[in-house]
C-alpha positions, 0 to 999 in steps of 0.5 A, spaced: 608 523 119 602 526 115 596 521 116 593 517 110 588 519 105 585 515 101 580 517 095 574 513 095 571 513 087 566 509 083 569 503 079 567 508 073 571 514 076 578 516 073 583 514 079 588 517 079 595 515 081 598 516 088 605 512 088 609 518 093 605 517 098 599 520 101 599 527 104 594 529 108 588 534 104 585 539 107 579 542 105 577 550 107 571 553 106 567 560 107 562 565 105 565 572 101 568 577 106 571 572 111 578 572 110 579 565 107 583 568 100 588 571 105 590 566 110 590 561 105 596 564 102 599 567 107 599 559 110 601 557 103 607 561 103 610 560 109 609 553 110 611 550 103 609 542 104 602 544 104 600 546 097 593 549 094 590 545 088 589 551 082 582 549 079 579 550 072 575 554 069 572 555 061 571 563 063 576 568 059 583 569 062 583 577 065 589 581 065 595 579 070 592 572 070 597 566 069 595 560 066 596 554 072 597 560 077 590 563 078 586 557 074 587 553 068 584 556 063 581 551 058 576 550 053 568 549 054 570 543 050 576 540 054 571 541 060 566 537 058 572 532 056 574 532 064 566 531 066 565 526 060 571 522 063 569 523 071 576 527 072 573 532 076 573 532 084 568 537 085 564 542 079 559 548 078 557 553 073 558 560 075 553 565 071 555 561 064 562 558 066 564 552 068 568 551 075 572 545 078 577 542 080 580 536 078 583 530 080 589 531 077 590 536 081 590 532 087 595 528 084 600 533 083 600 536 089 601 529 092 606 527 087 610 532 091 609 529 098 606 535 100 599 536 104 593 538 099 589 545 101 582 545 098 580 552 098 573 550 095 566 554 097 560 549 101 556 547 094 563 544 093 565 541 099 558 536 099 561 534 092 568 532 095 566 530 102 564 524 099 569 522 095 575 524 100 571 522 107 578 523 112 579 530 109 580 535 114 574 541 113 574 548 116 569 553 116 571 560 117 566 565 120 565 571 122 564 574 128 557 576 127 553 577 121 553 585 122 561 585 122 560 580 115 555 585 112 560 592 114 567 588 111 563 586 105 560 593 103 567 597 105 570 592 099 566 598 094 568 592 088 560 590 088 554 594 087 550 595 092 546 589 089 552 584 089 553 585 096 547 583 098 547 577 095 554 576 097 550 576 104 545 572 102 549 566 100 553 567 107 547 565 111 545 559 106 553 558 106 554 558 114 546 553 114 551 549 112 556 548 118 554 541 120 559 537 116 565 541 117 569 538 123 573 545 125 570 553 125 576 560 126 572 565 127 576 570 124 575 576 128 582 579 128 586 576 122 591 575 125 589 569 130 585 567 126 592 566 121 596 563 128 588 558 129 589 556 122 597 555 123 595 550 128 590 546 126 593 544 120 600 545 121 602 545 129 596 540 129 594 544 136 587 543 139 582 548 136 581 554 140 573 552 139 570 545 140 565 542 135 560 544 139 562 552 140 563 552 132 555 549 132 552 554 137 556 560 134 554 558 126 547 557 129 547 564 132 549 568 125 543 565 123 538 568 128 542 574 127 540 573 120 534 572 121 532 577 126 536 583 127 533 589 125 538 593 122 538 586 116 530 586 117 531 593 114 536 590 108 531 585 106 525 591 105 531 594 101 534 589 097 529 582 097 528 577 101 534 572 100 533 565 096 532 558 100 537 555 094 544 554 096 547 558 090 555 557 088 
């Protein structure tokens, strides 16, 4: 039987309603290049009782795009509706647009009795984690910091410029690390598929301990900080930011 969630909001918070049951919610998170977009939908697809949450977004809608299938595409005004009325679980502006995910969302997925799959980055799993402290949260990592740095420059839909910064919030991202439970480093993306499948379906021991996963995180940040070849990046493109960017 899925364990109970319980959302613990403010007295001035919406709350929303959870009549058909309380299925477990997992929060997924990880730096750009690390395969989590692709596991999560493959996790998705073959497991139907866990549910990804679609967030809102007040950019324009993109050719292909489906209203309630890629985002759900409001207004700036209706936004701030849902901010002025607490029903965001977590949000951020992103270059001018607004982004988040709502409680709604959370709703509706367990009104299903179906297992929640946030699939949100670090800034936003600080917002929920305090909301949602018995969510399951997972950080997906690369093997090393040259492997994420290859993968993210071989995508060819970023400037050189884009990529770097990309980088960059991986590093802030992965500093991060200390509030997930659970770590995959996704060296072959099928492992890493079979890791996932196992902790949040098969409900299998992590193939890292809490502390392996520390120790591992902490060595992409030296890494970061001290291998030559990235040394030669920052002369090139810029010291990265101490901000934790979204």
């Amino acid at each position: 039987m899925a364990q109970k969630t319980t959302i613990q909001l403010e007295s001035n918070l919406v709350s929303p309603s959870y009549t058909k049951g309380h299925p477990e919610i997992y929060v997924v998170s990880a730096p750009s290049g690390t395969g989590k977009t692709t596991l999560n939908r493959r996790l998705i697809a073959e497991h139907p009782q866990i549910q990804l949450t679609v967030s809102h977004t007040t950019r324009k809608q993109r050719a292909g795009e489906k209203n309630g299938d890629h985002y759900w595409f409001v207004s700036p005004e209706a936004f701030q509706a849902l901010l002025a009325k607490n029903a965001m679980l977590e949000h951020a502006n992103v270059h001018g647009a607004y982004y988040g995910t709502s409680l709604h969302e959370i709703e509706r997925i367990q009104a299903q009795n179906c297992a929640v799959l946030l699939e949100i980055d670090v800034q936003g799993w600080q917002q929920v984690r305090s909301k949602i402290p018995s969510a399951t949260a997972l950080l997906i990592i690369p093997p090393s910091m040259h492997v994420l740095w290859q993968r993210l420059s071989e995508r060819k839909t970023d400037t050189p410029e884009q990529t770097w910064k990309r980088f960059q919030n991986a590093r802030a991202e992965i500093q991060e690390c200390e509030y997930f439970q659970y770590f995959i480093v996704n060296d072959s993306l099928e492992i890493a598929y079979q890791e996932l499948e196992g902790l949040l379906v098969k409900k299998a021991p992590p193939a890292l301990s809490h502390a392996q996963g520390l120790a591992h995180c902490r060595k992409l940040l030296q890494e970061f900080d001290s291998a030559p070849e990235i040394q030669q990046l920052k002369v090139q493109y810029g010291a990265p930011s101490t901000a934790l960017p979204r």
